[in-house]
C-alpha positions in Angstrom: 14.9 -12.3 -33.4 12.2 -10.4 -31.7 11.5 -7.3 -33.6 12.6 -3.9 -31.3 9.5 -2.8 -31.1 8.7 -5.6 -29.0 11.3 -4.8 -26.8 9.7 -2.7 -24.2 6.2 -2.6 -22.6 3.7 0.1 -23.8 0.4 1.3 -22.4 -2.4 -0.5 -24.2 -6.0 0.8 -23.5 -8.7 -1.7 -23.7 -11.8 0.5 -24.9 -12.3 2.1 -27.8 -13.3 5.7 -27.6 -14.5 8.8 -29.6 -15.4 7.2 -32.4 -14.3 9.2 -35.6 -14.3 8.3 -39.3 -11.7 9.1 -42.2 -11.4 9.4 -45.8 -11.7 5.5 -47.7 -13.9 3.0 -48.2 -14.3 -0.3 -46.0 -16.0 -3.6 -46.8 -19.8 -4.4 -45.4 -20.7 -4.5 -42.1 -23.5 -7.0 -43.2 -22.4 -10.0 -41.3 -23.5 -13.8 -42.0 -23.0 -16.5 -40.3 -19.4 -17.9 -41.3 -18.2 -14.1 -41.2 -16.1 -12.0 -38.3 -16.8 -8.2 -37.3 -13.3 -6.5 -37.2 -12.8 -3.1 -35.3 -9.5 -1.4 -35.9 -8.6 1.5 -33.4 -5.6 3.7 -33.4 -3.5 5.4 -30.3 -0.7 6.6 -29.0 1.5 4.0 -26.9 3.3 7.0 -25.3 4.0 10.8 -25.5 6.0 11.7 -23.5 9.6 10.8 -24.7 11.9 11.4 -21.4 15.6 12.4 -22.0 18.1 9.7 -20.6 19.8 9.3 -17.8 23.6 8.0 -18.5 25.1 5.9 -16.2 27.1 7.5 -13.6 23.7 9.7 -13.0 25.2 12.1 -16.4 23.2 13.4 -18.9 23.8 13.1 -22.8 25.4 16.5 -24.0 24.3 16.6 -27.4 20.7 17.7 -26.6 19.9 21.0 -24.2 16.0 19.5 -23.8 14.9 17.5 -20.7 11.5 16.0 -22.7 10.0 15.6 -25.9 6.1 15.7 -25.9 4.1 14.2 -28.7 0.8 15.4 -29.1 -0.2 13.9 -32.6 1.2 11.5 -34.9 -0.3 11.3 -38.6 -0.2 8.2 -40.8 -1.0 8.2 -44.6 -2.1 4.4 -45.3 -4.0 2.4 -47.8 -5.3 -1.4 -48.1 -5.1 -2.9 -44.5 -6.0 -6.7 -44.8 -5.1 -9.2 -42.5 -4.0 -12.2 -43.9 -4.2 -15.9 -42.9 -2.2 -18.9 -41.6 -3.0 -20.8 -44.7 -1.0 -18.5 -47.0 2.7 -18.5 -47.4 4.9 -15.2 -47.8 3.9 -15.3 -51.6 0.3 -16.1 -51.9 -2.7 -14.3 -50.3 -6.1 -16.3 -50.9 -7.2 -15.7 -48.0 -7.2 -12.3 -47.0 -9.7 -10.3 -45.0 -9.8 -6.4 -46.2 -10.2 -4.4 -43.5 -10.3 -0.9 -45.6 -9.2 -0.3 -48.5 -8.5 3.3 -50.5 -6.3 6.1 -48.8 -7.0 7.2 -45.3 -5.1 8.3 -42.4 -3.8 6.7 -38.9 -4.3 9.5 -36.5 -2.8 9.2 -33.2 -2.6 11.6 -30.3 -3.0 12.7 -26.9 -7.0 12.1 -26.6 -7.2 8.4 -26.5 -8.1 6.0 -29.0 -9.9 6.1 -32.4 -12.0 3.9 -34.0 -10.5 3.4 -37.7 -13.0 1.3 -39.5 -15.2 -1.5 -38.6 -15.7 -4.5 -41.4 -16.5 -8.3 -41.9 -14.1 -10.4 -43.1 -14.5 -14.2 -43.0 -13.9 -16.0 -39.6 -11.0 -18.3 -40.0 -7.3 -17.6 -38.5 -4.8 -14.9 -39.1 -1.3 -14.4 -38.7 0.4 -10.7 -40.1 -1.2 -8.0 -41.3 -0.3 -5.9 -44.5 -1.3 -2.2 -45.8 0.7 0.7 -47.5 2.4 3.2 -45.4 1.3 5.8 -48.5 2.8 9.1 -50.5 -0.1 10.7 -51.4 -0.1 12.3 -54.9 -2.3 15.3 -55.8 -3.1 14.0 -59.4 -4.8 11.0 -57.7 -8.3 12.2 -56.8 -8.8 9.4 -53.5 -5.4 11.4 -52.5 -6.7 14.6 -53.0 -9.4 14.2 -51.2 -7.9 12.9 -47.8 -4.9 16.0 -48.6 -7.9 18.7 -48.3 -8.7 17.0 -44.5 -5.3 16.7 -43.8 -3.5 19.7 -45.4 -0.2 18.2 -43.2 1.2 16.0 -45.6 2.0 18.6 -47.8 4.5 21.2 -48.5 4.3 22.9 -52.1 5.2 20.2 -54.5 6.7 18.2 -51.4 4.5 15.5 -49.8 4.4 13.5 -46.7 3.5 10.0 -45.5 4.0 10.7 -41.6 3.5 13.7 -39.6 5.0 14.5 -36.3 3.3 17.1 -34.0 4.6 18.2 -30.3 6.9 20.0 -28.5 10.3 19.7 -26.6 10.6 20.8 -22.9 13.8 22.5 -21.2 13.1 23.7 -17.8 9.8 24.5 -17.9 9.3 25.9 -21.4 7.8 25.0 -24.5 9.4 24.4 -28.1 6.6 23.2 -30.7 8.1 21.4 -33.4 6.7 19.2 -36.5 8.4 16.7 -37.9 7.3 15.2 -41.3 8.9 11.7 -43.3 8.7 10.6 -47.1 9.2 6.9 -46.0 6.9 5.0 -47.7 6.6 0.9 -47.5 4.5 -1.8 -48.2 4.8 -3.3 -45.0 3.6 -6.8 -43.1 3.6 -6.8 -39.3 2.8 -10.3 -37.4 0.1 -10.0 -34.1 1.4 -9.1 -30.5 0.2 -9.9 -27.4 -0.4 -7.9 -24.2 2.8 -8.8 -23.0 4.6 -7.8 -26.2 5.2 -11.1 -27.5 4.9 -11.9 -31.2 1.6 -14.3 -31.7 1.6 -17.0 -34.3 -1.8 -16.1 -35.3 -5.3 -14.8 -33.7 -8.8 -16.7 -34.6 -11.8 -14.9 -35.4 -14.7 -16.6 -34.6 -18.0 -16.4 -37.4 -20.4 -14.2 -35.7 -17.9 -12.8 -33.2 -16.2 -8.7 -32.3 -13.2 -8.2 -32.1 -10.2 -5.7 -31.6 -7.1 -4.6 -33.6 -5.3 -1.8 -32.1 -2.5 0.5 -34.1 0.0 1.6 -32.4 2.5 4.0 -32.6 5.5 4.6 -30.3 7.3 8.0 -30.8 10.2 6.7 -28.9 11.2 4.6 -31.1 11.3 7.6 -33.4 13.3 10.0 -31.3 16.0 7.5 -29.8 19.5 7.2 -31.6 19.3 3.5 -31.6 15.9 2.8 -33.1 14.6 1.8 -29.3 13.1 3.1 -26.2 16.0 3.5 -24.8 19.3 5.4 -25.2 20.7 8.8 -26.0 17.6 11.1 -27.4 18.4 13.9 -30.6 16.7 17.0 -31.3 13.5 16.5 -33.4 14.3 19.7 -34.9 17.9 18.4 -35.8 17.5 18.1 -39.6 21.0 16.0 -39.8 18.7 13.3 -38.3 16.1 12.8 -41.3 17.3 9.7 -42.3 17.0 8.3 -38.8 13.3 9.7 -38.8 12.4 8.0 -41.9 13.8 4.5 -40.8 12.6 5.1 -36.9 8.8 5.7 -38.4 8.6 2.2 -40.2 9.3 0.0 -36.6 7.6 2.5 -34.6 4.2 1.2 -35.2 2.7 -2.4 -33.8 -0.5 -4.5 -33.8 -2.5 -5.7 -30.7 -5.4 -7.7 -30.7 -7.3 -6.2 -27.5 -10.5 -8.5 -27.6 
């Protein structure tokens, strides 16, 4: 069964742009002859989060918004490797790291940004695996990506996701922020342009290539976990829990070249 983040199409952006760099440590970019360049970029798949329209040309009642607009998302991650064909769901020989140590998945409304370039060895790949992370301020790699991104924490409280925009009712603006404590070791298998799950991607020895994070806030705000469907408040606190589940699908994988 397809995953529901696969579901619907999303906007995928075929250049990398601004290039920025964040906290954490990724492997050489020294590349020989049996070894891959990786580029992993990160964006927004959409921002602005339209509220429904019910059959019978209704509205849902329970929200008083017409729009939610994203304008940042805010990962906290660690250990992104890609992992190979020749591995089963146990064993993993033949990883590639792609960066390692925490760092942060920033997504917003400017476009795409380059995460980390590396070399891993050429060979062929088929799910990816990394930390969605809860930083703690007694670790010092934490500490150090919590005093660039002061958002994923609240006094003694701490965050792995941040949620930045604002809601829209005729016209007017309501900022909100949103933050989650879900934190998951998670795998995610390759998607294609046309949002179908790929068995597996090859990168050639002495080849570029793309990986593109993305992250859907529709997902996040829906009732039903999709793209589609009745819309709640993000401001609604009786909807944590649906927050924390919704941010663990919400983000996919896309090899763009």
């Amino acid at each position: 069964m397809k995953s529901i983040r696969t579901i619907y199409s999303f906007t995928i952006l075929c250049a990398c742009l601004a290039i920025l760099s964040y906290s954490g440590c990724s492997s050489s970019t020294t590349v020989s002859s049996d070894e891959s360049t990786v580029t992993m970029q990160s964006q927004l798949a959409a921002s602005d989060v339209n509220r429904m329209v019910v059959k019978g040309g209704g509205t849902p009642s329970i929200v008083t918004f017409d729009s939610i607009i994203v304008t940042r998302v805010l990962v906290f991650v660690k250990d992104v490797k890609l992992h190979s064909d020749a591995d089963d769901s146990v064993t993993d020989t033949h990883d590639g790291t792609i960066k390692t140590g925490p760092f942060v998945l920033v997504f917003d409304s400017t476009g795409s940004h380059v995460v980390t370039t590396a070399t891993i060895p050429a060979g062929t790949y088929d799910r990816v695996k990394f930390e969605i992370h809860k930083p703690a301020k007694n670790d010092a790699s934490d500490s150090a990506v919590l005093l660039q991104f002061p958002e994923f924490e609240n006094g003694n409280q701490f965050y792995t996701v941040a949620i930045e925009g604002y809601t829209m009712t005729a016209g007017v603006r309501s900022y909100f922020t949103v933050h989650s404590t879900a934190s998951k070791n998670v795998t995610f298998k390759f998607e294609d342009k046309t949002f179908v799950d790929k068995d597996s991607i090859v990168l050639g020895a002495n080849t570029t290539s793309v990986l593109s994070f993305e992250f859907d806030p529709r997902i996040v705000f829906h009732l039903s976990g999709d793209i589609i469907g009745t819309l709640f408040d993000p401001r609604d606190t009786t909807h944590q829990n649906d927050i924390d589940n919704h941010v663990l699908i919400a983000i996919r994988i896309v090899p763009v070249s």
